[in-house]
C-alpha positions as CSV (number, residue, x, y, z in Angstrom):
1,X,-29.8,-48.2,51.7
2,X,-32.7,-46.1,50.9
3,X,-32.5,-43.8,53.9
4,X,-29.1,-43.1,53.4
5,X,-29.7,-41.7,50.1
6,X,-32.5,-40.0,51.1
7,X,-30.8,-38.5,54.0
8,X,-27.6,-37.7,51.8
9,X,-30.3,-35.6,49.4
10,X,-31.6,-33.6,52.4
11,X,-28.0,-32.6,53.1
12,X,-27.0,-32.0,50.0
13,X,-30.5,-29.9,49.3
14,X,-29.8,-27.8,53.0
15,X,-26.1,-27.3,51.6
16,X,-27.4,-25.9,48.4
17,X,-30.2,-23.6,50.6
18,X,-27.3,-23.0,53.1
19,X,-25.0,-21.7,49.5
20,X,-28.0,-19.7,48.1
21,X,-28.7,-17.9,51.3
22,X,-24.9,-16.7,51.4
23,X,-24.8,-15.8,47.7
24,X,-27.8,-13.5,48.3
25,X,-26.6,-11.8,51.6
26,X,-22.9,-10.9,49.9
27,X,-25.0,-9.5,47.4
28,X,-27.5,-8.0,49.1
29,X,-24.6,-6.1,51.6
30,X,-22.5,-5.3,48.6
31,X,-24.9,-4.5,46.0
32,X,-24.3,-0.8,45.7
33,X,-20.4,-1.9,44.9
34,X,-21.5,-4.3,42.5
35,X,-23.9,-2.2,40.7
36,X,-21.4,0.5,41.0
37,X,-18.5,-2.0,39.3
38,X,-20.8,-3.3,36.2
39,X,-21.6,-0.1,35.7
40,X,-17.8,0.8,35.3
41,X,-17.5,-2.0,32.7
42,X,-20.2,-1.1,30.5
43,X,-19.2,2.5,30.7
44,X,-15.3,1.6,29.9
45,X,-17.0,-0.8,27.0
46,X,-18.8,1.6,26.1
47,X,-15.9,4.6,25.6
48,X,-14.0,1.6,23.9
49,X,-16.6,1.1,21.4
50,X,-17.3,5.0,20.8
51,X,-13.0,4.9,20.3
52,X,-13.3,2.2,17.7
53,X,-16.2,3.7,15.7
54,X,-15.0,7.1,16.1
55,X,-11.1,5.8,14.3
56,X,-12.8,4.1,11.7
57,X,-15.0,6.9,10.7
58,X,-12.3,8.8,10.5
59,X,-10.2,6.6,8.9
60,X,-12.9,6.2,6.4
61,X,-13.3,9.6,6.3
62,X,-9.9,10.6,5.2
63,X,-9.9,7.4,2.6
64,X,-13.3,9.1,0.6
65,X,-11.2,12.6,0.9
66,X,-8.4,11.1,-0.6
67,X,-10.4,9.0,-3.5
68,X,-12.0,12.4,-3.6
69,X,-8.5,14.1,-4.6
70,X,-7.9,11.1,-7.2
71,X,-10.5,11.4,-9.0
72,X,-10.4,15.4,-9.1
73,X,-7.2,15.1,-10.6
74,X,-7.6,12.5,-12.8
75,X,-10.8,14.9,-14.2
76,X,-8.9,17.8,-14.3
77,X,-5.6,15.9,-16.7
78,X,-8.4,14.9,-18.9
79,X,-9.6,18.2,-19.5
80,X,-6.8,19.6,-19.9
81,X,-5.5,16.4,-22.6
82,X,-9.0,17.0,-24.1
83,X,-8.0,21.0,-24.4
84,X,-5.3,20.5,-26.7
85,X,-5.7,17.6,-28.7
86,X,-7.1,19.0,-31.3
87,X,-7.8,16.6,-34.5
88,X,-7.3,18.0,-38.3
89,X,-10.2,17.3,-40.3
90,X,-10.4,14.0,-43.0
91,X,-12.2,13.4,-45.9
92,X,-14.2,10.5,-46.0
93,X,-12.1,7.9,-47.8
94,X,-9.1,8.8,-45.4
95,X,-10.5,7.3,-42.5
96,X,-9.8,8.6,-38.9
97,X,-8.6,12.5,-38.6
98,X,-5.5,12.9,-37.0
99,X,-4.0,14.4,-34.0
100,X,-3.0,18.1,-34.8
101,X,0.5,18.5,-33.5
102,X,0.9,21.4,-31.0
103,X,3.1,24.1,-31.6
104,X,6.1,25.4,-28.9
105,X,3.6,28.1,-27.0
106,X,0.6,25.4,-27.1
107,X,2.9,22.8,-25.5
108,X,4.2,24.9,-22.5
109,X,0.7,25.8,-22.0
110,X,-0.5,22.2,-21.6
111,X,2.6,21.5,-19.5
112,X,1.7,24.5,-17.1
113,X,-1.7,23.4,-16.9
114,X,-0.8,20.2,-15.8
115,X,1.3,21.0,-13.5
116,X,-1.0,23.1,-12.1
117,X,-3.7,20.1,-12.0
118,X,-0.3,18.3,-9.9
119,X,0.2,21.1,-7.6
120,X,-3.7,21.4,-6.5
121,X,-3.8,17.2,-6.3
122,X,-0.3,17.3,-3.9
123,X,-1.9,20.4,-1.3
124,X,-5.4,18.5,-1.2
125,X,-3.3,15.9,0.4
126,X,-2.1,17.4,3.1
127,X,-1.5,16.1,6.1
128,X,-3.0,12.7,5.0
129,X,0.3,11.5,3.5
130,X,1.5,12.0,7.4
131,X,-1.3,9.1,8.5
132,X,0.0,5.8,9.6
133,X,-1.9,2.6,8.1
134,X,-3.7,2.5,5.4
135,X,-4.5,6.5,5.1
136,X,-0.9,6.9,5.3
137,X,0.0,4.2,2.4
138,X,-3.2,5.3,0.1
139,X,-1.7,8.9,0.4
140,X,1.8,8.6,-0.6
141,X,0.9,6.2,-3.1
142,X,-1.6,8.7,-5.1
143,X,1.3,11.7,-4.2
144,X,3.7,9.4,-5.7
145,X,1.4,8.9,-8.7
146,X,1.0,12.4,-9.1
147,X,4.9,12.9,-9.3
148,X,5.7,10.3,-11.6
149,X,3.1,11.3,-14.5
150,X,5.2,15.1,-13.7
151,X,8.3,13.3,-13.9
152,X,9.6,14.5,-10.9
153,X,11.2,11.1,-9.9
154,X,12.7,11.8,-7.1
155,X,9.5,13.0,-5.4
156,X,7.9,10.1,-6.4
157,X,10.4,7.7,-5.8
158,X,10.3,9.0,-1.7
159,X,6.5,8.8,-2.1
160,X,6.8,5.1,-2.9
161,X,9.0,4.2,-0.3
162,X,7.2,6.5,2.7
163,X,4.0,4.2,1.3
164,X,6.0,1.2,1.8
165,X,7.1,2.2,5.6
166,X,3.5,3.1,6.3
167,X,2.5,-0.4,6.9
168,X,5.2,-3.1,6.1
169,X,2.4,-5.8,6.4
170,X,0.6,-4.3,3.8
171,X,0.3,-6.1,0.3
172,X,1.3,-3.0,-1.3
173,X,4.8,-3.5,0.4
174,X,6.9,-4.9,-2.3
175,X,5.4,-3.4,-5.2
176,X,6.4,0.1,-3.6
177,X,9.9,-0.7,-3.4
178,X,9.6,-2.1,-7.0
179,X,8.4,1.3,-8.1
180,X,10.7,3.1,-5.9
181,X,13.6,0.9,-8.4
182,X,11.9,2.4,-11.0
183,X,12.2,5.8,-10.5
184,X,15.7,5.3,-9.0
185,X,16.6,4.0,-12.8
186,X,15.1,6.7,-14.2
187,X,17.4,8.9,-11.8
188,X,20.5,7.1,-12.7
189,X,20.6,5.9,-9.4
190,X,21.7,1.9,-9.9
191,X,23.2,1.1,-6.9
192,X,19.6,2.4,-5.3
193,X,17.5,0.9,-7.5
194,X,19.5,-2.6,-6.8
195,X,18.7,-2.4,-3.2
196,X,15.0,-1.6,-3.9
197,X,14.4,-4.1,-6.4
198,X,16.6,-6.8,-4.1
199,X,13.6,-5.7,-1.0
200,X,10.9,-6.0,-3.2
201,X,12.0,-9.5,-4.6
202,X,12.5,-10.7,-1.5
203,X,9.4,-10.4,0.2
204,X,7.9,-14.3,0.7
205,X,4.4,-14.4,-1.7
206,X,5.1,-11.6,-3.9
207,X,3.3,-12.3,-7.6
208,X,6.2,-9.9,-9.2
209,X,9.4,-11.6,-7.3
210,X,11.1,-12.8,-10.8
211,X,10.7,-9.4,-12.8
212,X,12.4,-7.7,-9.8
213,X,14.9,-10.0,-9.2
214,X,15.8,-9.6,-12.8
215,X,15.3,-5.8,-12.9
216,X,18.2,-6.2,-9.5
217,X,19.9,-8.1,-11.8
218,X,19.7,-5.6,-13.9
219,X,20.8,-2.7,-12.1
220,X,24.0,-4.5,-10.8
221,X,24.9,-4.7,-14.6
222,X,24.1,-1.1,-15.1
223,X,26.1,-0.3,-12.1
224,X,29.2,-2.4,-13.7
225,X,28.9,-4.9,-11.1
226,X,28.8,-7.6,-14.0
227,X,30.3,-10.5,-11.7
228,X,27.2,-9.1,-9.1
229,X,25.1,-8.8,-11.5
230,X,25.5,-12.3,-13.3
231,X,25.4,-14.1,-9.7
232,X,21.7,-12.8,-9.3
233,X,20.7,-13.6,-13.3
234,X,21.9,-17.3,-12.2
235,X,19.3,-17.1,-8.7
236,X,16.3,-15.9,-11.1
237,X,17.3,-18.9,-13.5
238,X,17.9,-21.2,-10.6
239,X,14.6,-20.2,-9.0
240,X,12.5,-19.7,-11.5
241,X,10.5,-21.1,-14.5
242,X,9.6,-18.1,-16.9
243,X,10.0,-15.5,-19.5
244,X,12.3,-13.4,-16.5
245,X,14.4,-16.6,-16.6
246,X,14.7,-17.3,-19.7
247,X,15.8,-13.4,-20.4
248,X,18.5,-14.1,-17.3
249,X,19.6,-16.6,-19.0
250,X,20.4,-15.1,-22.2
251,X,22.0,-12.2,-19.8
252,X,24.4,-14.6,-18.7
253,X,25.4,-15.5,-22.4
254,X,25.3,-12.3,-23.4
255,X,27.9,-11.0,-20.5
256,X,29.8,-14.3,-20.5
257,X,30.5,-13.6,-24.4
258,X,31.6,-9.9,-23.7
259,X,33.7,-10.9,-21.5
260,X,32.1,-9.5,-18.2
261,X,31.3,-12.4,-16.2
C-alpha cells in the first residue's frame, strides 16, 4: 500500500515537472507575442483611463464655468436692486425708513439694467445649454432661471423642458416639467400646462406628485374641461392624504355645486 502511494506521488510530481517544463517553453517561444499583447492591454487601459479623466475634467470644468455664470449674475441683480432702492430718511420714534418709490425714468432704467445683467448671464452660457447630462441639465436650468425672473415665459418654459430631456433619469426630471406647467399657466396655455403637470405627477418617487396632480387638475378646469378636470381632483383625493387632497376635494364641491361636474 505504501509503494503505491509513493509511486502515485512520483508520477504525479514528474507530471507536474513534465506541465512546468511546457508552460515555460510556450512562453519562452512566444514571449515576444506575449509581452507584445500585455503591453497592448495596459496601453488600451491606459487611453481608457486618460478618456475617463479627461470627460470628467471637462465635465467639471464646464459645471465651475456655469456656477461661475450663476453667481455673476446673481451679483450683478443685486447691485443693480441695491442701485435703486433707495430708502427715505426716519426719525427716530418712526422706526425703519422706508423704501423710496421709483419714479417712471428710474424704473425703465432698473429694468434695462437688468435685462442687461440677463442678456450677459444667457451668452456666458453658450454652448453649455447644448451638453448632454448633467452640463446639459445644470445649463438649461439656470437659462431657464434667468428667463423666468425676466418674465419671458416662454423662454423659460423651453429651458425647463430641454433640462428635463437632458437626462430623464435625473431627479430633476419631474420638477422641470412642473415648472414648465408653470410658465405654460402664466402663458395661458392650459391644455400645455395639463400635460406637463400630468408628466411630472407621474413620475414613481416624486416628493411633489400631489401638488401637481392637483395643479393638472387644475388646468383641466381652467381649460373648461370640468368633467376632466373633476375626474383627476377625485385621483388626488383617492390617492392621497393631504392639504392637495383636502383642496381637491373642496374642488369637487365647489364644481359639483356650480353645476360643472
Amino acid at each position: 500500500m505504501s509503494e503505491t502511494v509513493l509511486t502515485l506521488k512520483k508520477s504525479n510530481k514528474e507530471n507536474t515537472g513534465d506541465s512546468a517544463q511546457k508552460v515555460e517553453s510556450f512562453i519562452s517561444k512566444y514571449r515576444k507575442i506575449i509581452l507584445v499583447s500585455f503591453a497592448a492591454v495596459v496601453v488600451a487601459a491606459v487611453a481608457v483611463c486618460t478618456v475617463v479623466l479627461l470627460r470628467n475634467k471637462a465635465k467639471n470644468d464646464a459645471l465651475a464655468a456655469i456656477y461661475s455664470v450663476e453667481t455673476s449674475y446673481i451679483e450683478d441683480v443685486a447691485a443693480v436692486e441695491s442701485k435703486y432702492t433707495v430708502k427715505e430718511e426716519a426719525s427716530e420714534d418712526e422706526g425703519e425708513p422706508a423704501v423710496k418709490e421709483l419714479t417712471e425714468e428710474e424704473k425703465a432704467a432698473k429694468s434695462d439694467e437688468l435685462a442687461a445683467a440677463a442678456a450677459k448671464a444667457i451668452e456666458a452660457l453658450g454652448s453649455y445649454v447644448s451638453e448632454s447630462g448633467v452640463v446639459g441639465v445644470r445649463a438649461n436650468l439656470l437659462a431657464a432661471e434667468i428667463h423666468y425672473a425676466a418674465k419671458d415665459y416662454l423662454s423659460a418654459q423651453d429651458c425647463y423642458l430641454a433640462a428635463a430631456e437632458k437626462d430623464v433619469k435625473a431627479y430633476t426630471y419631474p420638477a422641470c416639467y412642473s415648472n414648465a406647467g408653470s410658465c405654460a399657466l402664466e402663458l395661458g396655455k392650459y391644455a400645455d400646462a395639463a400635460s406637463y403637470f400630468e408628466k411630472a405627477s407621474s413620475v414613481k418617487g416624486y416628493i411633489l406628485a400631489s401638488h401637481d396632480m392637483f395643479r393638472f387638475a387644475m388646468s383641466k378646469e381652467l381649460s373648461e374641461d370640468y368633467s376632466g378636470a373633476v375626474k383627476v381632483y377625485q385621483e388626488v383625493v383617492d390617492k392621497y392624504d393631504d392639504e392637495w387632497a383636502n383642496l381637491a376635494q373642496s374642488s369637487i364641491i365647489r364644481l359639483s355645486v356650480n353645476g360643472k361636474n
